[in-house]
C-alpha positions as CSV (number, residue, x, y, z in Angstrom):
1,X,133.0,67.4,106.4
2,X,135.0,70.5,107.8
3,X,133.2,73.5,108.5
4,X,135.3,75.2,105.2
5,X,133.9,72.7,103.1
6,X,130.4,73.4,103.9
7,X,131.2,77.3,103.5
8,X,132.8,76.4,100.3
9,X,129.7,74.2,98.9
10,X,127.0,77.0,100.1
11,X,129.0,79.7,98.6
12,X,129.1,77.7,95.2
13,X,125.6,77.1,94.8
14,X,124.6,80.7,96.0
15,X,127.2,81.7,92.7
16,X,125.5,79.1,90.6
17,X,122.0,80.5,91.5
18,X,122.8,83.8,91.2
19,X,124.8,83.3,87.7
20,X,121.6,81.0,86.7
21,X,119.2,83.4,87.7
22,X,121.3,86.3,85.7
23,X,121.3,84.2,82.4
24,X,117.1,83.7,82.6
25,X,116.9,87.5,83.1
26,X,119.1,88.3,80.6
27,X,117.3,85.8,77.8
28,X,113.7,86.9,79.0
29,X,114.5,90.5,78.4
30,X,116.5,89.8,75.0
31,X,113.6,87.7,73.9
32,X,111.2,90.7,75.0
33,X,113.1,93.6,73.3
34,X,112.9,91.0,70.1
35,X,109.4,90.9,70.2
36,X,108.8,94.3,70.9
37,X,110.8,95.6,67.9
38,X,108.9,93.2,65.7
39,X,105.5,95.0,66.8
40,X,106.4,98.2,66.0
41,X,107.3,98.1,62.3
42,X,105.1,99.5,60.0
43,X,102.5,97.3,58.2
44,X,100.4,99.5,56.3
45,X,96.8,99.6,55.9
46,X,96.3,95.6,56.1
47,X,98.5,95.1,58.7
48,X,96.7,97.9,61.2
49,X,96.8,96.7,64.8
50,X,94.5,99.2,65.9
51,X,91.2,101.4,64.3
52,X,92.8,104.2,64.9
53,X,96.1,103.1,62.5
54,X,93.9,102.0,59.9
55,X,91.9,105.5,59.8
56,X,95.0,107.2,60.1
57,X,96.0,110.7,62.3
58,X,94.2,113.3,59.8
59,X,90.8,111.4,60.2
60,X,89.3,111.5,63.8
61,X,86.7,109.5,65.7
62,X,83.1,110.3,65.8
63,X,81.5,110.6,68.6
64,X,77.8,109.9,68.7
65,X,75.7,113.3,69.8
66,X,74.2,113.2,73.5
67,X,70.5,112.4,71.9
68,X,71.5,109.5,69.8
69,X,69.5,106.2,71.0
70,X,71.3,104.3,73.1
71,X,70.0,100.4,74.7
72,X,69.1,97.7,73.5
73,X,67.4,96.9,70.0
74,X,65.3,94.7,68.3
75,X,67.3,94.1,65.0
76,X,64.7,92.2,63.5
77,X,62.6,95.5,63.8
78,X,64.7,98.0,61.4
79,X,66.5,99.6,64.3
80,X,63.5,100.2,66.6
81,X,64.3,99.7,70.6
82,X,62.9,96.4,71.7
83,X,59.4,95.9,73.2
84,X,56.2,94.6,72.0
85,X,55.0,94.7,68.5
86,X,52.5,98.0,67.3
């Protein structure tokens, strides 16, 4: 094998990686623009993907006040924290 032939062979699969690496790219990022498109149309209220598109923007979140009991709780109690029975 001459030493053209080899240049010739190594510059052909360097173009077939490179176009097969381009054509991957190019399918990966069609089949990502597809798929992000699809999640943004609307779906109304029982479609929400988040709390905050199901309450909607004129209804805001409530933060619990500073004193409000936090930990864990004994649900079999009525809401009481956990410890030993009075």
């Amino acid at each position: 094998m001459s030493d053209t032939s080899a240049v010739t062979w190594v510059l052909a699969a360097l173009q077939g990686s490179i176009v097969g690496a381009a054509f991957l790219l190019a399918v990966i990022m069609g089949v990502s623009v597809v798929v992000g498109l699809r999640k943004l149309r609307h779906r109304g209220r029982a479609g929400a993907r988040s709390l905050d598109e199901l309450v909607g923007d004129a209804e805001y979140a409530r933060y619990l006040p500073p004193d409000a009991p936090r930990g864990p709780i004994d649900q079999l109690r009525g809401g009481t924290s956990s410890g030993p029975l009075a």
